[in-house]
C-alpha positions, 0 to 999 in steps of 0.5 A: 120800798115797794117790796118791803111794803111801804106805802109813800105819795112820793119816793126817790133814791140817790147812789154813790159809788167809787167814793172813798168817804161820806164827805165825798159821796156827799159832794158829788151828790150835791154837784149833780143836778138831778141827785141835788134836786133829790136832795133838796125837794121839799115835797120830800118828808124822811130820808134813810141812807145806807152803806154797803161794800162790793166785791172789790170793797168798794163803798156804795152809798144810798140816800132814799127819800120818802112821803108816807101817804 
């Protein structure tokens, strides 16, 4: 967020790796208590997510969140 210049009074970040589906990556998220606290701070007003593969194919799956100041 800081590289590409974005401006936020409150930032996070949540990521899942090895899961073979959104539903999945969603349910671990939720079942961990720091990733569900990210997900659920209501101080939080944007999210972005995002999909990617490694180099085993594997899907690696991000949640940021954001305040813009």
């Amino acid at each position: 967020m800081d590289e590409a210049g974005l401006s936020y009074s409150m930032a996070g970040e949540n990521l899942a790796m090895g899961q073979m589906s959104v539903f999945h990556a969603h349910w671990g998220l939720m079942n961990s208590k720091g990733h569900r606290e990210n997900i659920m701070q209501p101080r939080f007003t944007h999210a972005a997510v995002g999909l990617a593969y490694n180099e085993e194919d594997s899907p690696f799956y991000t949640i940021n969140f954001i305040t813009p100041l």
